[in-house]
Each structure stands twice: as structure tokens, then as C-alpha cells.
C-alpha positions as CSV (number, residue, x, y, z in Angstrom):
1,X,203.5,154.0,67.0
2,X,202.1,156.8,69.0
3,X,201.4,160.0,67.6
4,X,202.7,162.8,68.7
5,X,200.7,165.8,70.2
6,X,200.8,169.6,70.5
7,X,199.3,171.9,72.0
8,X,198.5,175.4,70.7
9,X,197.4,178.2,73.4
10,X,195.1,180.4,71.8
11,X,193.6,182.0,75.5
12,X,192.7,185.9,74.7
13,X,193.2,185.4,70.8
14,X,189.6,186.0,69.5
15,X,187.6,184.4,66.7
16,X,188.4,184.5,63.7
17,X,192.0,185.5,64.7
18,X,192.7,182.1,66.7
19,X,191.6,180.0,64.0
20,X,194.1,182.4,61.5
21,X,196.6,181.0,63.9
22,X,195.6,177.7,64.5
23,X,195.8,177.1,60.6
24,X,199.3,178.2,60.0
25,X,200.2,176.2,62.6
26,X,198.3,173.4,61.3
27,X,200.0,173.7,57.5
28,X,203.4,173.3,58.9
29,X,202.3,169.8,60.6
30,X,202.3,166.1,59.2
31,X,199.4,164.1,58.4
32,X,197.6,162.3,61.1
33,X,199.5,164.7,64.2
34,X,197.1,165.5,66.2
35,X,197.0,169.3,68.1
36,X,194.8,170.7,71.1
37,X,194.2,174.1,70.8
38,X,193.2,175.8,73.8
39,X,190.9,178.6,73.6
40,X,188.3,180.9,75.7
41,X,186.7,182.9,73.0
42,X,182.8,181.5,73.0
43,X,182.9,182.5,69.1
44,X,186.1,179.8,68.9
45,X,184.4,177.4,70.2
46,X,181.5,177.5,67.5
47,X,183.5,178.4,64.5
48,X,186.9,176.8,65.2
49,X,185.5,173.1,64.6
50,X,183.4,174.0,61.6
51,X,186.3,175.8,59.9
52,X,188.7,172.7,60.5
53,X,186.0,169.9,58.9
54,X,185.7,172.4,55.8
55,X,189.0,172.8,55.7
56,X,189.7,168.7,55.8
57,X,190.8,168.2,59.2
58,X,189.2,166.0,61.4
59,X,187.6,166.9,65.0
60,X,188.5,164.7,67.2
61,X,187.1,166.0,70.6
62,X,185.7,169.7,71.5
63,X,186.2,169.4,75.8
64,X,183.4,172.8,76.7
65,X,183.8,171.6,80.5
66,X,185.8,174.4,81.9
67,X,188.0,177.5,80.4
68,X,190.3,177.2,78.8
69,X,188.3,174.9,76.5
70,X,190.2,172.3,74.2
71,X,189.3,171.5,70.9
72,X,191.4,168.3,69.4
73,X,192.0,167.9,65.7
74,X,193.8,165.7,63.6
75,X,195.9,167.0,60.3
């Protein structure tokens, strides 16, 4: 069975605000859904993974290629 995927815009939310976000969204999911969260804030893109692994999600992919960026995580 596939999981199932969403995607969580955080463009023009800034650190540590998107992550704020991004966790909420994450405590409403089930276990093992993964989410891309879509962001452009450089300060995101450092902190956002490292505050998922501590708080016991895992980081699937972080894309830096082009803006928006697009960090995946698993619940």
C-alpha cells in the first residue's frame, strides 16, 4: 500500500514560524505519512530538518536545487 503524501506550503513563512506550522500539521497526521513542506526561508532550510530528527520524525529528502526548496519527512 502506498502512502499517502501532502504537501505543506510554507513560502514567505520564516524560521522558526514555518517549523511552528509544520509541527501542528505534523501532530494531526498518522504514522509513517509522509509530507513535503515547501519553503524559501535559508534559516528553514538549516533548522527545519534538525528540529524534525529531535522531534522523532524522519528526514527523508531535503531538495536545496531551486526555490521553493522541499524538505520530505516521514511522521
Amino acid at each position: 500500500m502506498a502512502s499517502s503524501r501532502i504537501v505543506l506550503d510554507l513560502r514567505g513563512v520564516p524560521c522558526p514560524l514555518a517549523w511552528a506550522k509544520a509541527k501542528v500539521r505534523l501532530e494531526t497526521m498518522a504514522r509513517g505519512t509522509e509530507i513535503d513542506l515547501l519553503i524559501d526561508d535559508a534559516r528553514s532550510l538549516r533548522d527545519v530538518p534538525r528540529a524534525a530528527e529531535a522531534g522523532g520524525h524522519h528526514v527523508i529528502a531535503v531538495d536545496a536545487q531551486s526555490v521553493p526548496w522541499r524538505i520530505t519527512l516521514e511522521v
